[in-house]
C-alpha positions in Angstrom: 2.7 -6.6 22.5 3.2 -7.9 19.0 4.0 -4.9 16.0 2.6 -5.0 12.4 3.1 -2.8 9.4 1.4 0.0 9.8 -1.7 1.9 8.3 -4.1 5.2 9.5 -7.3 4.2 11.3 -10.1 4.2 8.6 -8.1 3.6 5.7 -8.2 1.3 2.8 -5.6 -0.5 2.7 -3.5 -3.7 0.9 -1.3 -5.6 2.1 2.4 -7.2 0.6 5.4 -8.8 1.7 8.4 -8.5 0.5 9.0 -12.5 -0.2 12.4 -12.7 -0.6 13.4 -10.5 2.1 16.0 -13.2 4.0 17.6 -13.2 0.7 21.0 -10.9 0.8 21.1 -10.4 -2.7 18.0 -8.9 -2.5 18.4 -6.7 0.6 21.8 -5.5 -1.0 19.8 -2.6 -3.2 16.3 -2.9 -0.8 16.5 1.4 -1.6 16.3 1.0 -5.3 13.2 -2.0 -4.8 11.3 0.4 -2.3 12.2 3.5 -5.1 10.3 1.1 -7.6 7.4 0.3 -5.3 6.6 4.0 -5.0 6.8 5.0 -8.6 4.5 2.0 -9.5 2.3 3.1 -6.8 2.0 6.6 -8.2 2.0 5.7 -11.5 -0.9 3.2 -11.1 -2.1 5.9 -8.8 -2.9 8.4 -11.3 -3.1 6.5 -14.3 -6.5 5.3 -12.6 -8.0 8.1 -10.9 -6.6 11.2 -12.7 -7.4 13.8 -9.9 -4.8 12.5 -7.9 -1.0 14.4 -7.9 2.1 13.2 -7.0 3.9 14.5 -3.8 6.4 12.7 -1.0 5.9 13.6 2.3 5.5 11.8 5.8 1.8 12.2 7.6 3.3 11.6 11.0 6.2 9.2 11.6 4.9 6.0 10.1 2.6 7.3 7.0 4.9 7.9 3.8 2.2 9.7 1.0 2.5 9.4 -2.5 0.1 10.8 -3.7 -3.2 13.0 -3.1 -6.5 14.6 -4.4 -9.2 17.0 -2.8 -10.5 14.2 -0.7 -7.9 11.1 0.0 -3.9 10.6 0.4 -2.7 7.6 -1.2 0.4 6.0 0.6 2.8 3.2 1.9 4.6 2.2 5.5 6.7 -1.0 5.6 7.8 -2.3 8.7 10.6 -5.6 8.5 9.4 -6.8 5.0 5.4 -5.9 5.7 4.1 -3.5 3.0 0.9 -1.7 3.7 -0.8 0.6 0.7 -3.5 3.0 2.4 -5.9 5.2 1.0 -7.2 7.5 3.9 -9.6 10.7 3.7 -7.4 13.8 4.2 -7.9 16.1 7.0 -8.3 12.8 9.1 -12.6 13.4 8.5 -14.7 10.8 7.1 -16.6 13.4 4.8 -19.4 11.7 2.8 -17.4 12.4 -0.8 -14.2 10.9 0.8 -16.2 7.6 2.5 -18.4 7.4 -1.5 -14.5 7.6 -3.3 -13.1 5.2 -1.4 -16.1 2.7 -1.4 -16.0 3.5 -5.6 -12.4 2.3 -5.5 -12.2 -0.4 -3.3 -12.2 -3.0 -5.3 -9.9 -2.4 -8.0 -7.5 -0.5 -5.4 -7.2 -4.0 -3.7 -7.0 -5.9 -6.9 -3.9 -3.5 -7.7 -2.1 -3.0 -4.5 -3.0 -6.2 -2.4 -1.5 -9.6 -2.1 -2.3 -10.3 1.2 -5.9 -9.8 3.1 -5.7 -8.9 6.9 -8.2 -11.7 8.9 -7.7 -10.3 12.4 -5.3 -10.2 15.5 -4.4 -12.4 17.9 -4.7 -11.1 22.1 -0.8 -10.2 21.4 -1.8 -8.1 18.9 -0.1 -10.0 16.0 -1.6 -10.2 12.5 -3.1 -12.9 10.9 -3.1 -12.7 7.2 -4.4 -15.0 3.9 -2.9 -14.8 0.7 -5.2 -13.2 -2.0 -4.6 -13.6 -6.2 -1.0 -12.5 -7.4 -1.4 -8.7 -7.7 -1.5 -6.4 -10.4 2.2 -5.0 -9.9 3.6 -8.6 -9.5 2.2 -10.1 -12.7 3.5 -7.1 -14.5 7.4 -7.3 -12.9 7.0 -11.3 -13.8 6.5 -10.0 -17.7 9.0 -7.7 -17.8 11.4 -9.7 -16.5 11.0 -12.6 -19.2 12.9 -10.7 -21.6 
């Protein structure tokens, strides 16, 4: 069977890859581009929904959280290059507030986190993906980089 970055069962969640991940440059300080991706994820975080606090811990093995509020953790797994950003209820329940949160955000959670959209599986269990609009978080590291 086929393995995929992965994300918590009922969970909102975006998708990126890291493009140039064959490049060595690039994977020389991979640390300092995954220390990035988690600050902008919990800055964007709680910039936008203000209940939310910062925290770093695992849920599980595969689940790193960045951030949480009464009713959702917000976090990210990689797995060779595959980025997922998740948003799941906490406690692991579907309550009613949780599910109405996460429908609120949907959108504009995918518009900033997501690059790629998830289509399905093949019978090997591989993913099959289609490239969305550049997200937030890219556009903004392509302007600051035009110094």
């Amino acid at each position: 069977m086929s393995r995929s970055v992965a994300y918590p069962m009922d969970s909102l969640v975006a998708f990126q890859i890291w493009d140039d991940w064959d490049d060595e440059d690039a994977c020389d300080n991979i640390s300092d581009r995954f220390d990035d991706l988690r600050e902008f994820i919990q800055a964007e975080v709680l910039s936008r929904w203000p209940s939310f606090i910062k925290t770093d811990r695992w849920i599980g093995r595969e689940y790193h959280a960045l951030a949480y509020n009464k009713l959702c953790w917000v976090g990210m797994s990689e797995y060779c290059g595959q980025i997922s950003i998740w948003m799941i209820p906490k406690g692991g329940t579907n309550t009613p507030m949780a599910v109405k949160f996460m429908e609120r955000v949907e959108n504009n959670f995918v518009k900033v986190f997501g690059r790629y959209r998830l289509i399905g599986h093949f019978s090997n269990g591989e993913a099959v993906f289609e490239k969305m609009e550049e997200p937030v978080w890219k556009a903004k590291s392509k302007k600051n980089s035009r110094h």
